[in-house]
Biopython code that builds the backbone (N, CA, C, O; Angstrom):
import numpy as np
from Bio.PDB.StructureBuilder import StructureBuilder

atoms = [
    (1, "UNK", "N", (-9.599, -31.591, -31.084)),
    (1, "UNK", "CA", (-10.105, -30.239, -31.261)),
    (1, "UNK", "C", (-10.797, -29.742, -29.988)),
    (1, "UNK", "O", (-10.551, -28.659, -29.457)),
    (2, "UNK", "N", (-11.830, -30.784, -29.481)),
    (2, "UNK", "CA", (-12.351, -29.985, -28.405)),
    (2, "UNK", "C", (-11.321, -29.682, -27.011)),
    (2, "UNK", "O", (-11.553, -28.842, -26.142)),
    (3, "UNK", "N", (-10.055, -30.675, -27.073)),
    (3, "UNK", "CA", (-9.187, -30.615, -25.845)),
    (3, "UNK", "C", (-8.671, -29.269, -25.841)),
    (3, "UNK", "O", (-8.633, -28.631, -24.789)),
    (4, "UNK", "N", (-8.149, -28.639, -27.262)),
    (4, "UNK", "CA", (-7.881, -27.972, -27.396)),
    (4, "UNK", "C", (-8.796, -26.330, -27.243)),
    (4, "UNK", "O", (-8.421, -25.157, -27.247)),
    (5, "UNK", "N", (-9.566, -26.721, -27.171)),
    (5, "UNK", "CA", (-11.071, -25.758, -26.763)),
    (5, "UNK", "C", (-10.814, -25.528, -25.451)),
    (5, "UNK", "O", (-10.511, -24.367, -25.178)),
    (6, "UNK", "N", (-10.853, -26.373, -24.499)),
    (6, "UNK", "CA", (-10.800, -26.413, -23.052)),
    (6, "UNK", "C", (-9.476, -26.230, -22.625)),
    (6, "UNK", "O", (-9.399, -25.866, -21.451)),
    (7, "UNK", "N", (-8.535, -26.353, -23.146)),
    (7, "UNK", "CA", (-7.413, -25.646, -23.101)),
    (7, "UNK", "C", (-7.456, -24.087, -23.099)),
    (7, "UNK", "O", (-7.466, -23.451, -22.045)),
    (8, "UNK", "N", (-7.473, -23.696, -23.919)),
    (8, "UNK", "CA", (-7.569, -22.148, -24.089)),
    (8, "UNK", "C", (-8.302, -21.539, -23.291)),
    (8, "UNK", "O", (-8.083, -20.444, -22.773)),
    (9, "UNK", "N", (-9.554, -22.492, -23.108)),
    (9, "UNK", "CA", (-10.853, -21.281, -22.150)),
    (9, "UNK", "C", (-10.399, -21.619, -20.603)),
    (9, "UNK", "O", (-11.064, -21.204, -19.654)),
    (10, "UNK", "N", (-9.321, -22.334, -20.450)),
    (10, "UNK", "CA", (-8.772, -22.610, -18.835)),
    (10, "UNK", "C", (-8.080, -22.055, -18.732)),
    (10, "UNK", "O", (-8.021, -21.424, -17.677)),
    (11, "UNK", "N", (-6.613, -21.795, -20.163)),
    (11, "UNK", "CA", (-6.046, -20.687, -19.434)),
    (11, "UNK", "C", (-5.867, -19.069, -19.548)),
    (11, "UNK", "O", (-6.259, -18.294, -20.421)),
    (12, "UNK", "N", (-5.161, -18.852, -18.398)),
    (12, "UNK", "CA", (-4.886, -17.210, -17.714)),
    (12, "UNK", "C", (-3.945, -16.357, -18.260)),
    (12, "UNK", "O", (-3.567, -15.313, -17.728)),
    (13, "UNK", "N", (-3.456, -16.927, -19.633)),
    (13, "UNK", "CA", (-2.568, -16.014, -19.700)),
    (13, "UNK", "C", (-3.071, -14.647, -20.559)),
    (13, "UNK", "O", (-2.381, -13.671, -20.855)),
    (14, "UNK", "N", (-4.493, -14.891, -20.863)),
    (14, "UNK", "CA", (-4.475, -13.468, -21.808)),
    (14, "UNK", "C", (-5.189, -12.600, -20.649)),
    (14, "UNK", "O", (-5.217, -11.388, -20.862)),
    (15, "UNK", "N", (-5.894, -13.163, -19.192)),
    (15, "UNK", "CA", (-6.415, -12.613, -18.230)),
    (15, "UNK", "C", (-4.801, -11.635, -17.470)),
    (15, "UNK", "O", (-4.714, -10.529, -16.938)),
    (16, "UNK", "N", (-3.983, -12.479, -17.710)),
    (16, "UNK", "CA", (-2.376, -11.790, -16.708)),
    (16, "UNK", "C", (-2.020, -10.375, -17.706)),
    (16, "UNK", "O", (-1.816, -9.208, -17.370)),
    (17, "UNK", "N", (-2.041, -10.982, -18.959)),
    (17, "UNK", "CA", (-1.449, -9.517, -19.824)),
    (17, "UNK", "C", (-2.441, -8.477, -19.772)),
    (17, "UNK", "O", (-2.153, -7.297, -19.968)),
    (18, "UNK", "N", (-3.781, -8.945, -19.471)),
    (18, "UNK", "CA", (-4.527, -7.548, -19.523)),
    (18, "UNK", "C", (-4.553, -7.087, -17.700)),
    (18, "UNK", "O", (-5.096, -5.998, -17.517)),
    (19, "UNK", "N", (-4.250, -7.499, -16.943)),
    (19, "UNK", "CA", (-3.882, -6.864, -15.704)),
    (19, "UNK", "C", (-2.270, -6.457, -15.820)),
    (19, "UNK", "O", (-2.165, -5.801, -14.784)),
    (20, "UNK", "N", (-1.209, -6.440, -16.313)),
    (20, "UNK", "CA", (-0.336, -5.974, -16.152)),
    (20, "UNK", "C", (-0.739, -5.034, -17.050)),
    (20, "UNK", "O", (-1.021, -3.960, -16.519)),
    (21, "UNK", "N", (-0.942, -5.105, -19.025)),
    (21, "UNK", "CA", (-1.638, -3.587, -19.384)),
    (21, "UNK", "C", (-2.024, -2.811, -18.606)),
    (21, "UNK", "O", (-1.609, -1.655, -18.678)),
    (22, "UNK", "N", (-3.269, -3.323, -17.255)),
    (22, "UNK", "CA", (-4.436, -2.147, -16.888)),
    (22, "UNK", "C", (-2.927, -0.900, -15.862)),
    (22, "UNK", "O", (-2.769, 0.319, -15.785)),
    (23, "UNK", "N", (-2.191, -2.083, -15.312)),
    (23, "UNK", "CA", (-1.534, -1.363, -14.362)),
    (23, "UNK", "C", (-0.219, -0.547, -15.159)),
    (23, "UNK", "O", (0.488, 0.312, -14.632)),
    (24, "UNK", "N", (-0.109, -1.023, -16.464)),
    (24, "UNK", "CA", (1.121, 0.085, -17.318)),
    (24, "UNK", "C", (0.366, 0.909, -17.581)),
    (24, "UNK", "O", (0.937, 1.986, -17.412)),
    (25, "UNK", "N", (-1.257, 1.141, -18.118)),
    (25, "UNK", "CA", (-1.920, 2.202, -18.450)),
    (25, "UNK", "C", (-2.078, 3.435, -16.614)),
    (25, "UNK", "O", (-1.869, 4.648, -16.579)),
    (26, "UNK", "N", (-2.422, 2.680, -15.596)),
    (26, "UNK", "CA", (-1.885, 3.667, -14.602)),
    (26, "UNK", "C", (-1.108, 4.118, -14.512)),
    (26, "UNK", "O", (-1.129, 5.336, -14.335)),
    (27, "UNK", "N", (0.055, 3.420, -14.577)),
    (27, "UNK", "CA", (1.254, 4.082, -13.869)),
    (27, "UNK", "C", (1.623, 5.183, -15.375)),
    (27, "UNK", "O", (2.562, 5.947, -15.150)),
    (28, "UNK", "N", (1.205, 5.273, -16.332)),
    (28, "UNK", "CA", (1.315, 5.657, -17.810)),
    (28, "UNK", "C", (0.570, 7.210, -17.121)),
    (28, "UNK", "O", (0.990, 8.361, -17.240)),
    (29, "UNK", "N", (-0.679, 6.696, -16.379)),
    (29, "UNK", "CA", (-1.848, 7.892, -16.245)),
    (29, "UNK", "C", (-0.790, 8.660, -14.988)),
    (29, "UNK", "O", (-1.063, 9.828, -14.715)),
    (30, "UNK", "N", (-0.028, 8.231, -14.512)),
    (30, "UNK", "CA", (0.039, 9.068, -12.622)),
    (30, "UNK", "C", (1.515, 9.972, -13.579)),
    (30, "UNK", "O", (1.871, 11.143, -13.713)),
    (31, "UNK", "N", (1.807, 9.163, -13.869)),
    (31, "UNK", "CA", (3.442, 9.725, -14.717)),
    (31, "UNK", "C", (2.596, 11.399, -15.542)),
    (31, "UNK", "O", (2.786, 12.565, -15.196)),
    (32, "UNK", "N", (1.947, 11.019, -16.349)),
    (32, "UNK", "CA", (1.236, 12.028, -17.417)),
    (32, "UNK", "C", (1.007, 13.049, -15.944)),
    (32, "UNK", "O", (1.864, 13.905, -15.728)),
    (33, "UNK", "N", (-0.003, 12.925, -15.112)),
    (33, "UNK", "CA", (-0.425, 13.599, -14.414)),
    (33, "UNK", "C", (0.841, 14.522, -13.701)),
    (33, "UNK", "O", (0.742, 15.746, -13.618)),
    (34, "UNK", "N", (1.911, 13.853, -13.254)),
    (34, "UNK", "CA", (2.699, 14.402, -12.534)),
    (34, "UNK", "C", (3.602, 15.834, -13.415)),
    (34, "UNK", "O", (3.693, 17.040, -13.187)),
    (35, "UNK", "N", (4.166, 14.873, -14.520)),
    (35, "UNK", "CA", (4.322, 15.728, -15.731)),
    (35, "UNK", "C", (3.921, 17.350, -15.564)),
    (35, "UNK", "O", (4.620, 18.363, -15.545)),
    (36, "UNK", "N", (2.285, 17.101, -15.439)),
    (36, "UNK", "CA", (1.420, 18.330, -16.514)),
    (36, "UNK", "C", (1.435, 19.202, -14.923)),
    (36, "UNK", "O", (1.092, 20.380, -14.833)),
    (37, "UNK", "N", (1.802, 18.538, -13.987)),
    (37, "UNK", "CA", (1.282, 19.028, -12.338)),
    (37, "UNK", "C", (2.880, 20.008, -12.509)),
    (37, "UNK", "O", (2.897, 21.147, -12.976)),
    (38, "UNK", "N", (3.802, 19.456, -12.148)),
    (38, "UNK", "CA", (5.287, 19.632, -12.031)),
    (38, "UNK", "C", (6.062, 20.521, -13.073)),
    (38, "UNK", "O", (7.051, 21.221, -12.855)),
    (39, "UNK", "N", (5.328, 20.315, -14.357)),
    (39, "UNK", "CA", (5.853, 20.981, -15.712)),
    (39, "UNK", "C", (5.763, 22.472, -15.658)),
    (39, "UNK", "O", (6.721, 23.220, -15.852)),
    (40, "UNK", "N", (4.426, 22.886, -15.352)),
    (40, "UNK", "CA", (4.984, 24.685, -14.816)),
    (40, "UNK", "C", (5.952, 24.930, -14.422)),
    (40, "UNK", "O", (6.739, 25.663, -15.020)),
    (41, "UNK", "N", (6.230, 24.289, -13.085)),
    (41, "UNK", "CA", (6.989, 24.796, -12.031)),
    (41, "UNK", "C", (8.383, 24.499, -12.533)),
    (41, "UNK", "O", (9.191, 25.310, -12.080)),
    (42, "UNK", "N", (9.009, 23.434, -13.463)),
    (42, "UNK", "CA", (9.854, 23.144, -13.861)),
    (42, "UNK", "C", (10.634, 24.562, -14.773)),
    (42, "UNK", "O", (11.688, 25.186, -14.652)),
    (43, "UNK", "N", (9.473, 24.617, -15.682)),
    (43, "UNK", "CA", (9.648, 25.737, -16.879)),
    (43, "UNK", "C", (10.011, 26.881, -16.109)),
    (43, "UNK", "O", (10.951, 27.545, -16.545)),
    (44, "UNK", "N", (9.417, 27.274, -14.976)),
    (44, "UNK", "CA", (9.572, 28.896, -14.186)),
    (44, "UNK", "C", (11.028, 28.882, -13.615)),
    (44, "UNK", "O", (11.818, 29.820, -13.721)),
    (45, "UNK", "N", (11.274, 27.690, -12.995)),
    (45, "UNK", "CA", (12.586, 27.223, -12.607)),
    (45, "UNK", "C", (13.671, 27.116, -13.510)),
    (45, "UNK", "O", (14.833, 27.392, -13.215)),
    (46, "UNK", "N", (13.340, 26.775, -14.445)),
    (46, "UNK", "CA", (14.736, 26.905, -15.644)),
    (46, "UNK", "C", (14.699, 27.899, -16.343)),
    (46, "UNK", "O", (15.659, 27.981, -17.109)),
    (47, "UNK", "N", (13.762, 28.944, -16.416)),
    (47, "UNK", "CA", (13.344, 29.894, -17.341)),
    (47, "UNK", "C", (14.160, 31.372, -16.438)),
    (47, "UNK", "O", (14.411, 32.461, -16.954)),
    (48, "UNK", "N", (14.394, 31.016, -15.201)),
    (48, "UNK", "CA", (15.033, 31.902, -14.149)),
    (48, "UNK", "C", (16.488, 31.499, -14.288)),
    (48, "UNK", "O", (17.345, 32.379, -14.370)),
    (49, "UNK", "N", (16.815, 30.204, -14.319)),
    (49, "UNK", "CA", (18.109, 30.124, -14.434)),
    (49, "UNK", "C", (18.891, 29.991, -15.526)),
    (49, "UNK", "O", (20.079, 29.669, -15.505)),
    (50, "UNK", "N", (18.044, 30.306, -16.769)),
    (50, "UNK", "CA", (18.517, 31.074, -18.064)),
    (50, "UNK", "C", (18.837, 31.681, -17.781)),
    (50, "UNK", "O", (20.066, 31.757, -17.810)),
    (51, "UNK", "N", (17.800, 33.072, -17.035)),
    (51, "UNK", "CA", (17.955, 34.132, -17.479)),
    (51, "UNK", "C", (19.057, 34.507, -16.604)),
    (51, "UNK", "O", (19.661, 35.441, -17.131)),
    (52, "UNK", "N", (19.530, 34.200, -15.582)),
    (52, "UNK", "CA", (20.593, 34.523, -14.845)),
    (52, "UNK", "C", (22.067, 33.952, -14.826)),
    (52, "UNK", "O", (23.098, 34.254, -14.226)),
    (53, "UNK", "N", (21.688, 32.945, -15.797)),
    (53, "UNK", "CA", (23.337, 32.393, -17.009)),
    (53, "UNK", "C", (23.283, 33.384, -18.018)),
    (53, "UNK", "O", (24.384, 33.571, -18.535)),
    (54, "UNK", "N", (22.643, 33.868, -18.331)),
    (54, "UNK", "CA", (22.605, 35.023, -19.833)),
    (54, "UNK", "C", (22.955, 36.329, -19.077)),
    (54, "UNK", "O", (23.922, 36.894, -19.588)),
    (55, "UNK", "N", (22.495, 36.890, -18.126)),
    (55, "UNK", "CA", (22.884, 38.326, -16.970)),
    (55, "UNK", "C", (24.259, 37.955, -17.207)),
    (55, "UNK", "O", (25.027, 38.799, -17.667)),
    (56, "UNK", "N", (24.773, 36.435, -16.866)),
    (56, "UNK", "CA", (26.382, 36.524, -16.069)),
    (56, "UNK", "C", (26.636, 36.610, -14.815)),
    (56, "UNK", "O", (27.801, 36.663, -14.423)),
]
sb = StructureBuilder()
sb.init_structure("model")
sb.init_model(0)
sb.init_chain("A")
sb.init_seg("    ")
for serial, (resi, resn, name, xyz) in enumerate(atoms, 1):
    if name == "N":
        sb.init_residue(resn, " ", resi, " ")
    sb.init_atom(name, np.array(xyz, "f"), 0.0, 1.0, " ", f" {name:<3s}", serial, name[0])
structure = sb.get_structure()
């Protein structure tokens, strides 16, 4: 029982999954950001080239 104690508190693997989490929650945060940055400009851009497939 206790080997098994000192086992667990030596290893790294629940220390590795929460650094790859921290860095999916960034790259999660820069993605969102770019999105909400880019997403106007997207909408004005396709919202023009509706309207000038619908003109003809």
């Amino acid at each position: 029982m206790l080997n098994t104690i000192k086992t667990f508190l030596a290893s790294e693997k629940g220390a590795t999954a929460i650094e790859y989490g921290l860095i999916a929650a960034g790259i999660a945060v820069a993605i969102a950001g770019v999105v909400f940055t880019v997403g106007g400009d997207l909408d004005t851009m396709f919202g023009g080239v509706s309207t000038q497939i619908q003109a003809g």
